[in-house]
N, C-alpha and C positions, 0 to 999 in steps of 0.2 A: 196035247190037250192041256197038259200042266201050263207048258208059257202062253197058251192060248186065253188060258183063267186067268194067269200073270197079269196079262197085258190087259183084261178088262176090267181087274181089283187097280191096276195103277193108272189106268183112263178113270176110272168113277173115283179115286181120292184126287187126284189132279181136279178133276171138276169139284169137289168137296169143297178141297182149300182154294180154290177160285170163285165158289159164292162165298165163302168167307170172306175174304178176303176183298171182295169186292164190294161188303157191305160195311169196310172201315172208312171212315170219313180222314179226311187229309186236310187240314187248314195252312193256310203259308204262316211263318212267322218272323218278327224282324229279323231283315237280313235275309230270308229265302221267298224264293216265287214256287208256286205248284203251274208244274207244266206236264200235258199229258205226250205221250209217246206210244208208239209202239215197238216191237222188235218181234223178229222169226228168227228160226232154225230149222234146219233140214231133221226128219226123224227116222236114223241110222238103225239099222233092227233091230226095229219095233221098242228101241231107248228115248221113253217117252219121258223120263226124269232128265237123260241128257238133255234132251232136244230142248224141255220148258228153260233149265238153267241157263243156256247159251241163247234163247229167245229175251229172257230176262235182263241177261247180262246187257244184250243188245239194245234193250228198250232201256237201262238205263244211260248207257252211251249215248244214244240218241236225246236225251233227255238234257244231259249236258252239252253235245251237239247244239241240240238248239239254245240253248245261253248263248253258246260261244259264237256263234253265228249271229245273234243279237248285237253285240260288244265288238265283234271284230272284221273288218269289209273282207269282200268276197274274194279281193285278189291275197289279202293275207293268209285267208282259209286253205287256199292252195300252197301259195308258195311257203307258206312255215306248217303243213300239214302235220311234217314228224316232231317238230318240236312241241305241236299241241297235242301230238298222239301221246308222248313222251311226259308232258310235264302235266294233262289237262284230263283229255277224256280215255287215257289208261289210270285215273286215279276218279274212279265213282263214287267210291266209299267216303274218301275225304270232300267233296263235295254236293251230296245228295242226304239229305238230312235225315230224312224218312219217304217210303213210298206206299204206295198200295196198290196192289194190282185191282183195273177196274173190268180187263175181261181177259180170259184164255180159251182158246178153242186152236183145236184142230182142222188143218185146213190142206187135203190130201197129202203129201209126204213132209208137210214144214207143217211146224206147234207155233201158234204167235201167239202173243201178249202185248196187251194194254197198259200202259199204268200210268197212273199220277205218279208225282214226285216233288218232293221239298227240296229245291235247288238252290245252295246258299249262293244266291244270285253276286253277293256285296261280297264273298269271298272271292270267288270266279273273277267280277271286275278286277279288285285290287292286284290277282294273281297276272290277269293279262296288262295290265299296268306295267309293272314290275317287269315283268318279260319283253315288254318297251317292241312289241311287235310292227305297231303300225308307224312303218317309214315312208311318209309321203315323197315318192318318183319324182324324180329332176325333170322337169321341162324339157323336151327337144328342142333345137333349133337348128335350124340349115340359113346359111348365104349364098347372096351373090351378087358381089361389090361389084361393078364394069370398072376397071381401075385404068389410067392413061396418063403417060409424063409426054407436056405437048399435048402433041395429036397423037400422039403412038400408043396404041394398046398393049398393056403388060399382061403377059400370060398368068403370071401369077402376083396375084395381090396380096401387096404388103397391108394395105387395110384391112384384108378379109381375114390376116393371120393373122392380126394382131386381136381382132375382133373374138376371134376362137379364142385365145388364151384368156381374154378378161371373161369370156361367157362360162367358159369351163373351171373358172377361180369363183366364179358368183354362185355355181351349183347346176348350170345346165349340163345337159347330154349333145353331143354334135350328132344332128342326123346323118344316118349313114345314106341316105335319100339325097342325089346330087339336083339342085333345080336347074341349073346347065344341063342336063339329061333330061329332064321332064318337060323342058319349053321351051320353045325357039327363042325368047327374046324378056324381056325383065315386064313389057306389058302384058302379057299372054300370062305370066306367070302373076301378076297382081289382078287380073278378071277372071285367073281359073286355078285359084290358087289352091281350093279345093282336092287339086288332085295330087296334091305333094302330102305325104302325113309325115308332121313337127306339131309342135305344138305353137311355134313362131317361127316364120320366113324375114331373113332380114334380108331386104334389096335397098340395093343404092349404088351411087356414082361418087367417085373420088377422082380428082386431078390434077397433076404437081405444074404448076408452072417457070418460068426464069423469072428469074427480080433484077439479079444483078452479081456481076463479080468485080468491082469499083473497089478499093477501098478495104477491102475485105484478108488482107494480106494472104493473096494466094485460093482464099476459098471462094467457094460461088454459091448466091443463095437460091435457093426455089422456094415458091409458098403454095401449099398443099390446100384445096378447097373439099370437102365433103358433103354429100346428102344421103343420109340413108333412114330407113323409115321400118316402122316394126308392123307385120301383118298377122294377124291371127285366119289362118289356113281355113277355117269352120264354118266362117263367118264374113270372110277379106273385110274384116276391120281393120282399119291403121287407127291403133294407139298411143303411137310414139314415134317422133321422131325428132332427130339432129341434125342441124346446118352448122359449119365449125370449116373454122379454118386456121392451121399454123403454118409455123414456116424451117424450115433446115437450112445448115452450110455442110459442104464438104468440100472437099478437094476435086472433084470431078461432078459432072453435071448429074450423072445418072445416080452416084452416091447422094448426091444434097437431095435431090430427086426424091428418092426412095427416103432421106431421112424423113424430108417435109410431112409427108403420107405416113411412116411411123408415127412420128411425133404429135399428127392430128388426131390419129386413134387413139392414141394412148391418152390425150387431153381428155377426151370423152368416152371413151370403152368400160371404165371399171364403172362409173354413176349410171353410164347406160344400160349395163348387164341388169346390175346391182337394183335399177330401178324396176325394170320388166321382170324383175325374177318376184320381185313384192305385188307385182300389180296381178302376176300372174296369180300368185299363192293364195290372194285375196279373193278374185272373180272365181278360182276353180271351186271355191269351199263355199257354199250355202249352210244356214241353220237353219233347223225346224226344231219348234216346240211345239207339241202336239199334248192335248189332254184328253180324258177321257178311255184310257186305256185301259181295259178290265185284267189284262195278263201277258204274260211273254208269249203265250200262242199269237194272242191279238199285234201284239209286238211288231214280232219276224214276221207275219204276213203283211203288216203296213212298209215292215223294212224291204223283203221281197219284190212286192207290188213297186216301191220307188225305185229300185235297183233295177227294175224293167222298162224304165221311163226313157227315151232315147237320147235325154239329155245326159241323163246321169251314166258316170262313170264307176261311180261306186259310194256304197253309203253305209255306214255303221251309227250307233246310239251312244253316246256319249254318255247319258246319264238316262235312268228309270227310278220313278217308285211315287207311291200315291198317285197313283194311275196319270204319273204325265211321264215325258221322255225327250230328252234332246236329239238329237238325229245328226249327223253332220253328211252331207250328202257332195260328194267332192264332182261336179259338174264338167262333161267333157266339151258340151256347149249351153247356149241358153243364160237364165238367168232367175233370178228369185220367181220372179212372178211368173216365169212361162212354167217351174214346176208347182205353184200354189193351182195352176188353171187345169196340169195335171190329176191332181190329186182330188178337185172337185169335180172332175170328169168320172171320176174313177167308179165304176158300176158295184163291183165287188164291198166296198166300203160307203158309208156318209159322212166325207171328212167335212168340214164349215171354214173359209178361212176365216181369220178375225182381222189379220194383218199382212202384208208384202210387204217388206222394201226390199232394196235392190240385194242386199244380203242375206235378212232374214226374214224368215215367214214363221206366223202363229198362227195355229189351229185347233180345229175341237173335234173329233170323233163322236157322232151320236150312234 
């Protein structure tokens, strides 16, 4: 009978100090956003003071949660999870200014809670700066050079090695995706290129010829002819491509041979990497500035909604405050204006564009 009165004296203060508390007002102030949340806990016998603190605790987590999910893309949230458990959202107190609980109830063995919260939004940023999280992913890319000295096919291409080390020094990834394996033939592979995933398919033809051993005291030259051409997989776009030709000596036909085709790669390998790895960098990253943003709730669900888009790849907010926001939305295909025609589709929201270019898009949330 005693814990039985216990437990309905600490039910009716729990609701006490939750219309209390519920009737303080919370305003943001420079430097922090009010963002609402909630949080549960399980209520262990009939420990209704536990249950609310660890409900509590959790709605402030979550409160921070959602900043950081604001400021930092979806693939970082996973892959650095314990360094933000670590340095970010196991630290509430240093970033949650003030809160207020907006509701508490009981809701059969779990107690949840509501609440606003002062989120020093501008510390949060500065903090994931600093922790230098966001590392944009190398590019994949896969070859496949048809390489021949004469008429005779070389099993293994000295152009297509050479080609991997300058792509692999510029900042790509070699797919581990062989296009030898995936298509009978280099045209099959350029009208169904689709089914290979890189982020770029380099195909081409390289072929060493005889020139001459005249003259040459003892050595013999060959000159090396190349074409290869950059596709993007998504789309079979060719955005790039090289016709080049040099030439080699050696001592025997098959070493000049083989130089020639080094020697051609290497002429144009590091500016060819070097140039697709910028072109890429550029088309993969769209801006959005967007206005009209009442709060970080309204935020992360515009940032959410894009992050759903089938273009996009992944998207975080670069900057927020006085209700406008940068966006940077790193794009797996597509392009500016196929995610503005997104975004004015969107049912959930009434985003306006004002502006497309091929980069960047401006907009206004009413």
């Amino acid at each position: 009978m005693i814990n039985y009165l216990f437990t309905c004296f600490t039910a009716l203060l729990l609701l006490l100090l939750g219309c209390a508390t519920g009737r303080i007002g919370i305003r943001p102030t420079p430097g922090a956003e009010v963002v609402e949340t909630e949080g549960q806990a399980p209520i262990i016998k009939d420990d209704l003071i536990g249950a609310k603190n660890t409900a509590l605790s959790e709605a402030q987590r979550a409160a921070l949660g959602l900043v950081v999910g604001v400021y930092v893309s979806g693939e970082t949230l996973v892959s650095k999870a314990t360094l933000l458990e670590e340095n970010i959202l196991g630290q509430t107190e240093g970033y949650i200014e003030k809160y207020t609980i907006a509701k508490e109830w009981r809701e059969g063995n779990f107690y949840k809670i509501k609440i606003k919260a002062a989120v020093r939004k501008e510390d949060l940023a500065k903090k994931i700066n600093e922790m230098q999280l966001e590392e944009k992913p190398a590019p994949f890319v896969a070859f496949w050079i048809d390489e021949s000295i004469e008429d005779k096919t070389v099993e293994s291409s000295v152009v297509e090695s050479q080609l991997m080390q300058d792509f692999l020094s510029a900042g790509f990834r070699i797919s581990d995706e062989k296009p030898r394996k995936i298509f009978t033939d280099q045209q099959e592979a350029e009208k169904t290129t689709e089914k290979i995933n890189t982020d770029i398919l380099i195909l081409g033809n390289a072929v060493s010829r005889f020139v001459t051993d005249k003259d040459l005291a003892g050595l013999i030259s060959y000159r090396a002819t190349v074409l290869v051409k950059a596709i993007r997989p998504t789309s079979r776009e060719v955005f790039a491509t090289v016709d080049d030709v040099s030439g080699g000596v050696d001592i025997t036909n098959e070493a000049a041979a083989k130089a020639s085709l080094k020697r051609v790669a290497e002429k144009f390998g590091k500016d060819f990497a070097k140039k697709l790895y910028e072109i890429l960098q550029k088309q993969a990253m769209i801006t959005l500035r967007i206005s009209g943003i009442n709060d970080l709730n309204e935020l992360n669900l515009v940032n959410r909604l894009i992050r759903s888009f089938i273009e996009v790849k992944d998207s975080r907010v670069r900057s927020y405050s006085d209700s406008s926001a940068i966006i940077e939305i790193m794009l797996r295909k597509g392009s500016a204006p196929d995610i503005a025609r997104r975004l004015e589709q969107l049912k959930e929201q009434k985003i306006t564009i004002t502006s497309a270019t091929q980069y960047e898009i401006e907009a206004i949330k009413k």
